[in-house]
Biotite code that builds the C-alpha atoms (Angstrom):
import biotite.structure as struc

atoms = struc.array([
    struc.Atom([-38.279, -43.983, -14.354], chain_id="A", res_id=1, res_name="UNK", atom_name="CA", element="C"),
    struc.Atom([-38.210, -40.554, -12.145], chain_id="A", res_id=2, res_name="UNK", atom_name="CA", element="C"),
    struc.Atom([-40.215, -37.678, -14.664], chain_id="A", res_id=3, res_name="UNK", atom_name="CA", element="C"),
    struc.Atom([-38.131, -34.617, -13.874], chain_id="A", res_id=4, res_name="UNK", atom_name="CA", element="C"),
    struc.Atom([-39.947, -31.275, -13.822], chain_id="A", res_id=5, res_name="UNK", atom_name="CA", element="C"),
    struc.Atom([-40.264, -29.049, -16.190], chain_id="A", res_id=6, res_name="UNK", atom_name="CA", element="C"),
    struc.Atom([-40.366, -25.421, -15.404], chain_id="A", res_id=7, res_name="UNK", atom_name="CA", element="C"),
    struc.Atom([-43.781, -23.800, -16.001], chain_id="A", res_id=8, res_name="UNK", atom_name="CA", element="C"),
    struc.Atom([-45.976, -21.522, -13.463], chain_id="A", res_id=9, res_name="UNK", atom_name="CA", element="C"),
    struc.Atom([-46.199, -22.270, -10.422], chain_id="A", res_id=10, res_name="UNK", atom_name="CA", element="C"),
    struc.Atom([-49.369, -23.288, -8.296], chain_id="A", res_id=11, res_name="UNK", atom_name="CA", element="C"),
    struc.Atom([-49.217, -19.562, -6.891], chain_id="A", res_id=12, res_name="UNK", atom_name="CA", element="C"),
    struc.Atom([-49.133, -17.778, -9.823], chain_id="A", res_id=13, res_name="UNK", atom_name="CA", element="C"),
    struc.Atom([-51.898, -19.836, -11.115], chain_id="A", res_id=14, res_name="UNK", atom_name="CA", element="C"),
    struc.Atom([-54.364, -19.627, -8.439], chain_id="A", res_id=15, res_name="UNK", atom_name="CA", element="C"),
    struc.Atom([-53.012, -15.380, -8.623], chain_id="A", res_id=16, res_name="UNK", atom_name="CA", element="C"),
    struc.Atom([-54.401, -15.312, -11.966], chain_id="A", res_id=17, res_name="UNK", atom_name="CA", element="C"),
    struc.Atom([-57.912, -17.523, -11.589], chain_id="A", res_id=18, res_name="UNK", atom_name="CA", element="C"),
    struc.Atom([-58.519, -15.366, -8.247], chain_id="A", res_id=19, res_name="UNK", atom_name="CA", element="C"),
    struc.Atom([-57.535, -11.862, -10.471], chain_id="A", res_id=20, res_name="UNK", atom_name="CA", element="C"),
    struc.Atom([-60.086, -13.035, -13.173], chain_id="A", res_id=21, res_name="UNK", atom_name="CA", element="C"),
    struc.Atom([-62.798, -13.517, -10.592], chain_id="A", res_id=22, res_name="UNK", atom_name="CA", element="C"),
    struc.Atom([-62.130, -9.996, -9.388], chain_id="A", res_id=23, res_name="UNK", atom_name="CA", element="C"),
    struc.Atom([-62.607, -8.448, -12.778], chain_id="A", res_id=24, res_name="UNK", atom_name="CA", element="C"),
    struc.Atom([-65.722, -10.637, -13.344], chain_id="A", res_id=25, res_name="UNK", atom_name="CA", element="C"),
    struc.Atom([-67.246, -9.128, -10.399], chain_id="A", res_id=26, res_name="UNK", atom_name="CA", element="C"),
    struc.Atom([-66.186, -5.610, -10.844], chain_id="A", res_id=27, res_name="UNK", atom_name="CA", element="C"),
    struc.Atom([-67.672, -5.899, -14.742], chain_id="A", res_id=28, res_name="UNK", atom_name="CA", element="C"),
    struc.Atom([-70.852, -7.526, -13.211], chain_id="A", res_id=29, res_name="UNK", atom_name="CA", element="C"),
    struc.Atom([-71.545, -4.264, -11.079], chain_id="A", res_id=30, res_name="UNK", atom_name="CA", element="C"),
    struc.Atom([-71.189, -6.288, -7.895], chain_id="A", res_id=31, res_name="UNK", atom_name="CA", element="C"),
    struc.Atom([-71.084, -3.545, -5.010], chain_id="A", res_id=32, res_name="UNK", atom_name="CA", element="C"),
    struc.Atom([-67.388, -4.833, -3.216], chain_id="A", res_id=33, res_name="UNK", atom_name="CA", element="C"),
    struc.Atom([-66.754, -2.530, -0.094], chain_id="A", res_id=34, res_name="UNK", atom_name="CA", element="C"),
    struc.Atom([-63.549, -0.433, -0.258], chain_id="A", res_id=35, res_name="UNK", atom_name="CA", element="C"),
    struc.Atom([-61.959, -2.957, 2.766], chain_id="A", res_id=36, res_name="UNK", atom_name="CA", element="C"),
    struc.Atom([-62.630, -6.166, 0.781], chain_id="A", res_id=37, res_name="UNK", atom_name="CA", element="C"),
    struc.Atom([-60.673, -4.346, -2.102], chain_id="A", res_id=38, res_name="UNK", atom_name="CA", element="C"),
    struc.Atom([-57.988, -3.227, 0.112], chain_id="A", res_id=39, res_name="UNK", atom_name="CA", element="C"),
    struc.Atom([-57.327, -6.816, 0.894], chain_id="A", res_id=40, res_name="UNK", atom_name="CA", element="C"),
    struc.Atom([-57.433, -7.667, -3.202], chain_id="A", res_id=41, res_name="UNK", atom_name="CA", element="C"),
    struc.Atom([-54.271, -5.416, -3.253], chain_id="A", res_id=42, res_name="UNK", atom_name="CA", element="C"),
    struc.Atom([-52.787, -6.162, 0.010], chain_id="A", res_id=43, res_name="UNK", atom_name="CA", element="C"),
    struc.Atom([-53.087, -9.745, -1.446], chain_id="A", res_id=44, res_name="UNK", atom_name="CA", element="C"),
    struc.Atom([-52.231, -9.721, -5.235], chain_id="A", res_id=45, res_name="UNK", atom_name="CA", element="C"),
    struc.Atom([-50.741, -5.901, -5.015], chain_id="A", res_id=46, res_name="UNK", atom_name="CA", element="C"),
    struc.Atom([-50.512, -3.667, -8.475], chain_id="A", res_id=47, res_name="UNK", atom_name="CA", element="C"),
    struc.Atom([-52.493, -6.493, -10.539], chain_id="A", res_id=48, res_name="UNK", atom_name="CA", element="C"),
    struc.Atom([-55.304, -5.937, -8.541], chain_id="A", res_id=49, res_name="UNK", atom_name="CA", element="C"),
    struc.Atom([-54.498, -2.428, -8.391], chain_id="A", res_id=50, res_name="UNK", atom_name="CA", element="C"),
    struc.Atom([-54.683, -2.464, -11.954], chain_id="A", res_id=51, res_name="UNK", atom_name="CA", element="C"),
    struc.Atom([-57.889, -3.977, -12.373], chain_id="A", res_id=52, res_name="UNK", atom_name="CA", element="C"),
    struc.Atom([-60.163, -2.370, -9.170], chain_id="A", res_id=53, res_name="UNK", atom_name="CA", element="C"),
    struc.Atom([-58.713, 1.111, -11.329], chain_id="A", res_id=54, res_name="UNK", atom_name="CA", element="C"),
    struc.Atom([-60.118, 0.011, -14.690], chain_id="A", res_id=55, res_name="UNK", atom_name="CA", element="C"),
    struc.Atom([-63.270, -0.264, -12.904], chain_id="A", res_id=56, res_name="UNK", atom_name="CA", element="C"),
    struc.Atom([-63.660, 3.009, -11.049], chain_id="A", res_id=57, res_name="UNK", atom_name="CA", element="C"),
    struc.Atom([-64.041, 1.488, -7.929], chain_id="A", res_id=58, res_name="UNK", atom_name="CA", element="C"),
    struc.Atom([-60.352, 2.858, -7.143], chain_id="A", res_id=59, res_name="UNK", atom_name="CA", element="C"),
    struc.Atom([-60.227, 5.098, -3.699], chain_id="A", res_id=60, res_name="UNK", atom_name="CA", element="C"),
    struc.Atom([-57.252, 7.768, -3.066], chain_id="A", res_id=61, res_name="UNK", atom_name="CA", element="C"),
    struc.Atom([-56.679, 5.405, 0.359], chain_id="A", res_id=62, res_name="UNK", atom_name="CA", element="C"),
    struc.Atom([-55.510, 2.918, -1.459], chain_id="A", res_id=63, res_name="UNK", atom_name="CA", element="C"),
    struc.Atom([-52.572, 4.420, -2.751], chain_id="A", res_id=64, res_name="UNK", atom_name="CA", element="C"),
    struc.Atom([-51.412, 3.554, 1.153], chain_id="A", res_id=65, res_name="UNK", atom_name="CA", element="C"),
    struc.Atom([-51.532, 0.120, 1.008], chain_id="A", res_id=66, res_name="UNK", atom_name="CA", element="C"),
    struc.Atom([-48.217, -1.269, 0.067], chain_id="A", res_id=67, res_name="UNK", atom_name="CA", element="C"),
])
């Protein structure tokens, strides 16, 4: 008997979202994250991270070059 998949979210979007969460626990613990390692949060994951480095303040006007 073959199981035949079922659609759901995929192992990229899951990992996405664990990663994302470990971003915002970092930023909420106060954890000083240099303005590089967040440019590669958004290169990476793009306007979710965005999103979240924003909430947190740690937001820089350079980053509104990364695409």
């Amino acid at each position: 008997m073959v199981k035949k998949a079922e659609p759901g979210i995929s192992r990229a979007e899951r990992i996405a979202d664990v990663s994302l969460e470990r971003l915002e626990k970092q930023l909420e613990s106060g954890v000083n994250i240099s303005s590089a390692v967040l440019a590669q949060w958004i290169k990476r994951y793009g306007d979710s991270a965005r999103r979240i480095i924003k909430k947190h303040h740690c937001y820089r006007e350079a980053f509104d070059r990364i695409k």
